[in-house]
Structures are given as C-alpha cells and as structure tokens.
C-alpha positions as YAML, in Angstrom:
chain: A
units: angstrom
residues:
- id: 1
  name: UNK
  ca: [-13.99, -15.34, -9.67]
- id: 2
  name: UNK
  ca: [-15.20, -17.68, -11.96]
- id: 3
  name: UNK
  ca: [-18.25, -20.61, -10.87]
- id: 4
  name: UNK
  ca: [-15.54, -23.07, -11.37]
- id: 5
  name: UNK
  ca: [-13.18, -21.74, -8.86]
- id: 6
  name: UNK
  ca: [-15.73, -21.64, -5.55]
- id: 7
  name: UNK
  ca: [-16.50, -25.54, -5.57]
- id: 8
  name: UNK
  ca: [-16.54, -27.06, -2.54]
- id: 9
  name: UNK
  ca: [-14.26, -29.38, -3.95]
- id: 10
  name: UNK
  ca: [-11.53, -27.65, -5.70]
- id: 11
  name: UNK
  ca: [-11.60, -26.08, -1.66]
- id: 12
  name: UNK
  ca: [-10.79, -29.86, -0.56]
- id: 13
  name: UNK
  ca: [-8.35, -29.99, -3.14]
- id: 14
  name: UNK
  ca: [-6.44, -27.46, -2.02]
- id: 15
  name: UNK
  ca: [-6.52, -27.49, 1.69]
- id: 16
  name: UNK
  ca: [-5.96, -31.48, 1.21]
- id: 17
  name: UNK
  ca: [-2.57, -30.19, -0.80]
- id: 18
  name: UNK
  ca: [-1.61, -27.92, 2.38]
- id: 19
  name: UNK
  ca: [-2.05, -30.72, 5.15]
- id: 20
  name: UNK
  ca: [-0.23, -33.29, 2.99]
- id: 21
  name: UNK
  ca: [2.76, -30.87, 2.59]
- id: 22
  name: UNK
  ca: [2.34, -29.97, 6.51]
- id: 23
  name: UNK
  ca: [2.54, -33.49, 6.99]
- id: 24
  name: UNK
  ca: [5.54, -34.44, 4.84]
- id: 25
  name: UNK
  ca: [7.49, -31.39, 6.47]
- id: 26
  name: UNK
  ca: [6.53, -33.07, 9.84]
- id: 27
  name: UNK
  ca: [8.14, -36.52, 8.17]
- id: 28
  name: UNK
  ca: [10.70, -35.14, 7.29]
- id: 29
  name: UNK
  ca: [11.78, -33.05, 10.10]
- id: 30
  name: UNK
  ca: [10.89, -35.76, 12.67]
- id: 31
  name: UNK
  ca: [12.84, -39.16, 10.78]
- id: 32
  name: UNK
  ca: [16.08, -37.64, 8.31]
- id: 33
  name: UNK
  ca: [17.98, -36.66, 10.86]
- id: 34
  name: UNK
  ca: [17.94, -40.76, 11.87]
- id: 35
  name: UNK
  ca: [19.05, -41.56, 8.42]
- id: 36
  name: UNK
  ca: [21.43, -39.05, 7.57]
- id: 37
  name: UNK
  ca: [22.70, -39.39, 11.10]
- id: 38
  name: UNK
  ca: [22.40, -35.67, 11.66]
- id: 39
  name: UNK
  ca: [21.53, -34.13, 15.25]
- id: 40
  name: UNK
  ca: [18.47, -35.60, 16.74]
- id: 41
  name: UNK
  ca: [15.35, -32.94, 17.28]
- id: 42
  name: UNK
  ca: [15.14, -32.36, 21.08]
- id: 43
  name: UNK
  ca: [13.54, -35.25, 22.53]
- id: 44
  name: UNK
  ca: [10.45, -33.00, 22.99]
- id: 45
  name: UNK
  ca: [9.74, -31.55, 19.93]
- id: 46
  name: UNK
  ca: [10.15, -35.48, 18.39]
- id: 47
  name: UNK
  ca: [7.53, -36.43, 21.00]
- id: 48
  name: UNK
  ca: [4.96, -33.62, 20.24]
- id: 49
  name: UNK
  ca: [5.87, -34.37, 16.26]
- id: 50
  name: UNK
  ca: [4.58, -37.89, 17.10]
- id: 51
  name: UNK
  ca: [1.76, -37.31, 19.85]
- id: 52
  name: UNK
  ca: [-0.32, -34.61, 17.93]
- id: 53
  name: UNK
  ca: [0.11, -36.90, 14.89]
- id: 54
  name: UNK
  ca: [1.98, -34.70, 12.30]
- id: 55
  name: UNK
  ca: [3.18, -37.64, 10.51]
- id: 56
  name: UNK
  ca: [-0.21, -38.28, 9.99]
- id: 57
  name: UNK
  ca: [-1.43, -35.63, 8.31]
- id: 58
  name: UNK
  ca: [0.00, -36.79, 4.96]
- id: 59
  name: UNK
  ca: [-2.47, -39.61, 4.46]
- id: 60
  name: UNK
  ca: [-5.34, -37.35, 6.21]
- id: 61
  name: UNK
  ca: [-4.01, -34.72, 3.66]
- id: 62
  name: UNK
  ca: [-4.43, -37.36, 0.11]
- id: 63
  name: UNK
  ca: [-7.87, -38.44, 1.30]
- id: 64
  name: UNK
  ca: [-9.16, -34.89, 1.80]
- id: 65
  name: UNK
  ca: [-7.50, -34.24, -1.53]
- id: 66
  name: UNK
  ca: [-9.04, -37.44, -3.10]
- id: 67
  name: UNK
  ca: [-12.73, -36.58, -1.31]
- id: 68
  name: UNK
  ca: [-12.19, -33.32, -3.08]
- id: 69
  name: UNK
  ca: [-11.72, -34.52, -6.37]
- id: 70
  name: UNK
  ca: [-14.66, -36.73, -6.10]
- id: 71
  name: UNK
  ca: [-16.84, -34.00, -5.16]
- id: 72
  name: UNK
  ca: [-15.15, -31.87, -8.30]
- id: 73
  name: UNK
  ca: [-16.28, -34.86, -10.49]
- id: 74
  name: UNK
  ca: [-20.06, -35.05, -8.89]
- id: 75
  name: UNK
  ca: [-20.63, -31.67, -9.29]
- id: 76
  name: UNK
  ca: [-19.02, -31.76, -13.08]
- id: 77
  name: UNK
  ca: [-21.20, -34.80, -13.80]
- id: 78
  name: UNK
  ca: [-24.20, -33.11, -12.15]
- id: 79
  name: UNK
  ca: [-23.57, -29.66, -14.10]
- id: 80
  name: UNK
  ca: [-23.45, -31.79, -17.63]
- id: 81
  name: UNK
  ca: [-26.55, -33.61, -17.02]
- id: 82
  name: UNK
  ca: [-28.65, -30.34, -16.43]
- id: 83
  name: UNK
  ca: [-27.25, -29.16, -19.59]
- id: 84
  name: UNK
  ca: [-28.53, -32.23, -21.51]
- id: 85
  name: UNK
  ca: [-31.53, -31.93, -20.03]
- id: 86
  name: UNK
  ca: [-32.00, -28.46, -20.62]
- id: 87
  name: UNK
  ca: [-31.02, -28.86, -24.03]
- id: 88
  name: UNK
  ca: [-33.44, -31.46, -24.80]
- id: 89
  name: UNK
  ca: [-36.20, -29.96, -23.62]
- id: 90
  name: UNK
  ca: [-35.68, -26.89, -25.81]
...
C-alpha cells in the first residue's frame, strides 16, 4: 500500500462515492415508480425512505466527496512544499 493510497482524503473520496450512490438508489427507489407510473413502494417503506433522509444522502455524499478532495489537494500542496524546501536547503 502505497503513501498515496492511506490519505485521509482519498478515504473521504471514497466513502463520499458510497453515500452518494446509497442516496441516488434511495431516489430512485422512493420517486420512479411516480413517474413511470409503476406500483407505489408500501406506504411505509416510502415514509422511512423519507424520514431517515435517504434522499439526502446524495448531497451529504458530494460534499464529503468534495471535503475529500480538498483535503487530497492540502496534503498534495503541503507534500510539494516540503520538497522545495528540502531541496533548497541542500
């Protein structure tokens, strides 16, 4: 496992990918079946879809995925900088 691959952030990046596709699954099985006028989820399943906030794990999903990628670019930024430095003093 390389230095690159146990960043905090890349770890935001990818959980942040899992809750946004949790959350577009949740979407998806909560609001087609009104468009496509298939059969309606029970009326419970619908409700918990709604109450526990599924649907909203898609946008909490991007900004994990976006805090992530800031992180990635800190730590990137941070990494060159010691280099230069390190290199200069030589």
């Amino acid at each position: 496992m390389t230095r690159q691959s146990r960043d905090a952030g890349d770890t935001l990046v990818r959980v942040g990918g899992v809750v946004f596709v949790l959350g577009m699954l949740a979407v998806i099985a909560t609001f087609v079946p009104y468009v496509l006028d298939l059969p309606r989820l029970p009326s419970i399943a619908w409700g918990l879809s709604i109450a526990w906030g599924l649907s909203m794990m898609m946008p909490f999903g991007l900004l994990v995925t976006l805090v992530g990628l800031f992180v990635t670019a800190r730590t990137e930024s941070r990494r060159r900088r010691a280099a230069r430095e390190a290199a200069a003093a030589r």
